[in-house]
N, C-alpha and C positions, 0 to 999 in steps of 0.2 A: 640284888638283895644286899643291903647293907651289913659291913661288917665294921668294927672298932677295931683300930689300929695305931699305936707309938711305935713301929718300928723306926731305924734308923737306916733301914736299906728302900729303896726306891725304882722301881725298874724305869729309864725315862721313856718318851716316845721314841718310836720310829724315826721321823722326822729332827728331830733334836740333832745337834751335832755330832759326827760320827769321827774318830781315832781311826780308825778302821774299818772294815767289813771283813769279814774269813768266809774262805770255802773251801773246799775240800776238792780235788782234783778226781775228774773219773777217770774207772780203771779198770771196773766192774764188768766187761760187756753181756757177763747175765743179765744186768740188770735193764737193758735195753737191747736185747737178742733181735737181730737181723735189724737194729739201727744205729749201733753205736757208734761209726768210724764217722756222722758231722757232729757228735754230742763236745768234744773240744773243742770243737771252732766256733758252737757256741759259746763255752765258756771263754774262750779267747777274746769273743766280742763284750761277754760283760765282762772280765777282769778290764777291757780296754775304756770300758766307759766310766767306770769304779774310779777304777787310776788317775783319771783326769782331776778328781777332786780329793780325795783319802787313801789311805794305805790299802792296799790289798793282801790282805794274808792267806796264802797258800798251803795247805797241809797236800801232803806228795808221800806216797808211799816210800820211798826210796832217793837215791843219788842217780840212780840212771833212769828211774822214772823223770827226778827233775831236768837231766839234762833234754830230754825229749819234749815237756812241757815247755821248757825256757825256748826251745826249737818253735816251736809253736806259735806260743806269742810275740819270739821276734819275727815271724810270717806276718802276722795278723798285723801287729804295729802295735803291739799292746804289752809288751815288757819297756819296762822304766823305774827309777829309783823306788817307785811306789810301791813295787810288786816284792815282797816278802815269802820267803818258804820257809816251813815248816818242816821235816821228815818224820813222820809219825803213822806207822800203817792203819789204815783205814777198812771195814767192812761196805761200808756203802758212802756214800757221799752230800747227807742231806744233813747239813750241818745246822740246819735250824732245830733241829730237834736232838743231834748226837750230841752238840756243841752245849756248853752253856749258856749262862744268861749274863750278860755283865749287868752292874746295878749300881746306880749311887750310893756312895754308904758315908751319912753324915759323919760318922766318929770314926771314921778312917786318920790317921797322922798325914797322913801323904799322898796316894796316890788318887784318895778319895774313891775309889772303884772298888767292891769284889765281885766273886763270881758267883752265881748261884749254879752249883753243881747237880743237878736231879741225877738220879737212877734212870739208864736207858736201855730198854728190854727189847729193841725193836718193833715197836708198838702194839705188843704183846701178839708176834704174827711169826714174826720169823726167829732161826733159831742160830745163825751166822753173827754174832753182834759183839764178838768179846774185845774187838778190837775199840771198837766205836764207843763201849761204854765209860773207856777212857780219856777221851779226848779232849771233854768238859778241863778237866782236872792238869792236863797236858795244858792246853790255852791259856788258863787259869796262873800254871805256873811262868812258863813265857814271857807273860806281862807282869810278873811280879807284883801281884793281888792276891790276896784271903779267899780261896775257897769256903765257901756254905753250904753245908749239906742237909737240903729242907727233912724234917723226919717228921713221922707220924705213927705211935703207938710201938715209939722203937725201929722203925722201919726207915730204910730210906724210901722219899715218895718219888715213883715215878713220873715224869711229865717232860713233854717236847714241846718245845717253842712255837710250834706251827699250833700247840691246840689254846693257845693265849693270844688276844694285842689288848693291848694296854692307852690310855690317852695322856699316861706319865702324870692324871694329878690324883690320881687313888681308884680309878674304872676300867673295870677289865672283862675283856668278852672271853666266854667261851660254849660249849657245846654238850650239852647231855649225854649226846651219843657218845662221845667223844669219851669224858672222864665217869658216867654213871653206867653206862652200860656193861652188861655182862659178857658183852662181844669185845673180844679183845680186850679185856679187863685190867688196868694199870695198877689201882691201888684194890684189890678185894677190902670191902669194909668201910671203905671211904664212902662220906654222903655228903652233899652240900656244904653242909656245916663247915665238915673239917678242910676242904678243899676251899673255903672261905677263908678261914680261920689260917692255913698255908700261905693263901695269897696275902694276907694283910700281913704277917710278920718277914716274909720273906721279899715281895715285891711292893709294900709299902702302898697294897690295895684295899680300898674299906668300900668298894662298892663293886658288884660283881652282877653282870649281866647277862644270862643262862638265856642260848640260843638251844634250840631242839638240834635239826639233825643235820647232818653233812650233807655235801653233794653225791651223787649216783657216781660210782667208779671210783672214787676216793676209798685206797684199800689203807688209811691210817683210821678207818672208821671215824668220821665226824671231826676233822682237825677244820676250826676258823678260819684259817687265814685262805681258804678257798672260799669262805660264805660272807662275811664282813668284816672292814677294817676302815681303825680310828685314821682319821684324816685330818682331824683338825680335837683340839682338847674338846668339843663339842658336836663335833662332826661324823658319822659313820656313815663309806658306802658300804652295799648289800647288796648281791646279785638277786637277779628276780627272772625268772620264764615265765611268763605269757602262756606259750603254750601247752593247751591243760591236759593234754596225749603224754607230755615228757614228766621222766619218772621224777625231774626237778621240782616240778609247779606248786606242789603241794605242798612239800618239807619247806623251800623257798616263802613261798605265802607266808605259811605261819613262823617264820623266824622275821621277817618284813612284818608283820603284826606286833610283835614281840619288843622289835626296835622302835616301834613307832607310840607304844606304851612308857620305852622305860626312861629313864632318866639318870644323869651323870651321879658324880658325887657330892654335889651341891644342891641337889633335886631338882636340876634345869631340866629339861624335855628336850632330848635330841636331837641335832636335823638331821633327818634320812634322806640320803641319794640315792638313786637306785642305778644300780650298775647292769648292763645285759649281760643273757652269756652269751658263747657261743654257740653256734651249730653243735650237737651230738658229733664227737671225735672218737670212731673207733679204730681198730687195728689186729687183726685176726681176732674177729669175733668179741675183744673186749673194749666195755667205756672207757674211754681215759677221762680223769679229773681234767679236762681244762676248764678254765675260769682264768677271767680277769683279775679277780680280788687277789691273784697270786702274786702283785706288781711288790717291788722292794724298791723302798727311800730312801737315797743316796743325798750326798750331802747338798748337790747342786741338779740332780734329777731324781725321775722316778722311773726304774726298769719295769715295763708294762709286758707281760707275756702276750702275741699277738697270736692265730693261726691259719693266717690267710683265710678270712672269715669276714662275711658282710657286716658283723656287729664291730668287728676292730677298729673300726673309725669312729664309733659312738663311743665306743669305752677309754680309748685316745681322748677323744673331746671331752668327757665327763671328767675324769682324772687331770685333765689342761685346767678345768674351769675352776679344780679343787686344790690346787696346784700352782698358783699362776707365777712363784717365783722360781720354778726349778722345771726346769724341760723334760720333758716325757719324750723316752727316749723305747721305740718301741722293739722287742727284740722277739723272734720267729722261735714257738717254742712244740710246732709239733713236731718234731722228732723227740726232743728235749722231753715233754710229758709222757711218753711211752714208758719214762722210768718209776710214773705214777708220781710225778712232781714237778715245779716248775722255778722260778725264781726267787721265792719269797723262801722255799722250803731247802733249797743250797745256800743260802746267803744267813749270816749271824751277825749284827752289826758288832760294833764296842763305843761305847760312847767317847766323847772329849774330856 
């Protein structure tokens, strides 16, 4: 649905040139009980492939957390001039949503960038987050950029980066469940409109694309960046199941109808890819959110979350055929997702 927009901030795509990428180091092993000790050597593996092409910014609880990190990636082969620390304590580690948003901002003097700092409540679930609500704002100064603090009716407006992608020329996906729903409830009061009206002055969106609901085991209630994402300023995959027994097939279906109706901000008609999932990933008793659409675009590849799954090699190829100048580099995320997230939801870009 279309909105009117003169802002002078911009959020670009994904794809666009990246300064950097930040994530946040784990440390949590609540937050992956009885898997946490390969969840670094994960990270190890993507800080190492990050590195090869952009900065990597590290947020690290501590001095002698860092000294144990830096241990780590000098194991892995993955510390180099590239790798930057942060020390700034952390609650959890999913900087796509604690983190800010960087954004073009034409009437900038100089750095041309601010931040868009949202309000971060834990995604209206948990009650651990006083650390994390800062961090936005932490990054923000860092880089020496203008923090923005989106409001609404006086408020600051919540939102996490995982529940938005954007195609960086004014079109931007998001989800029902996600921002209207009374589960897990971000802005009470908020409707359409004003969540419209949000995106076009702050991310520089005038056309806005409302998918229904999320994947099954996703506890951020209905965040995008598990169901579709912009690939190209015209292009969105979509995960889609087949099979009509899984609690996916149906919410899936009708956001796959949805895409296939709507159109950019130019009133083009999209092309839809369809991306598979995976096999059902449980782990005492609970779904976990995997999905491919969790993949994150680096300057010279695409981090694909794999999980030793018969679809990983279709969604490898899919992502190659959408992709053909940056290598898809595929990285093993079920231990990794047990945290209820995967690679798209720890990584924050910052543009060039």
């Amino acid at each position: 649905m279309p909105a009117s927009t003169r802002s002078n901030l911009l959020m670009p795509a994904e794809w666009e040139l990246h300064a950097a990428t930040w994530v946040a180091w784990p440390h949590n092993a609540k937050d992956w009980p009885g898997k946490f000790e390969p969840v670094p050597w994960v990270y190890a593996e993507i800080v190492r492939n990050l590195a090869r092409s952009e900065a990597v910014e590290i947020i690290v609880n501590d001095g002698d957390s860092q000294r144990g990190i830096r241990s780590i990636l000098d194991r892995a082969n993955s510390l180099g001039s590239n790798v930057h620390f942060h020390r700034w304590p952390t609650d959890r580690v999913w900087t796509r949503d604690s983190g800010c948003i960087f954004v073009q901002n034409s009437q900038a003097r100089r750095n041309r960038l601010s931040a868009v700092t949202w309000r971060f409540n834990a995604w209206a679930k948990y009650s651990n987050y006083r650390r994390d609500m800062h961090i936005g704002k932490l990054m923000a100064e860092s880089m020496d950029v203008p923090a923005v603090e989106p409001m609404f009716v006086n408020k600051r407006v919540v939102l996490e980066g995982g529940s938005i992608d954007v195609n960086g020329r004014g079109t931007l996906l998001t989800t029902e469940e996600c921002l209207l729903s009374k589960v897990q409830q971000r802005n009470p009061g908020m409707k359409k409109k004003d969540y419209e009206a949000v995106f076009a002055e702050y991310l520089g969106v005038s056309n806005v694309i409302w998918l229904g609901k999320g994947i099954t085991g996703d506890d951020t209630h209905g965040h995008v960046d598990d169901l579709a994402r912009f690939v190209a300023p015209n292009r969105v995959v979509t995960v889609v199941e087949p099979n009509r027994k899984d609690k996916n097939h149906t919410p899936l279906k009708e956001n796959l109808r949805r895409l296939n109706s709507a159109s950019d901000q130019d009133g083009r008609h999209l092309e839809v890819v369809e991306l598979p999932m995976p096999s059902p990933i449980y782990f005492e008793k609970t779904r976990l959110p995997a999905s491919y659409a969790n993949f994150y675009i680096a300057n010279r590849s695409v981090l694909v979350p794999v999980f030793n799954d018969a679809n990983d090699r279709i969604a490898l190829n899919t992502l190659a055929e959408c992709f053909p100048d940056r290598e898809i580099v595929p990285i093993y995320c079920g231990d990794l997702v047990w945290g209820f997230g995967t690679l798209h939801c720890l990584t924050q870009q910052q543009p060039a």
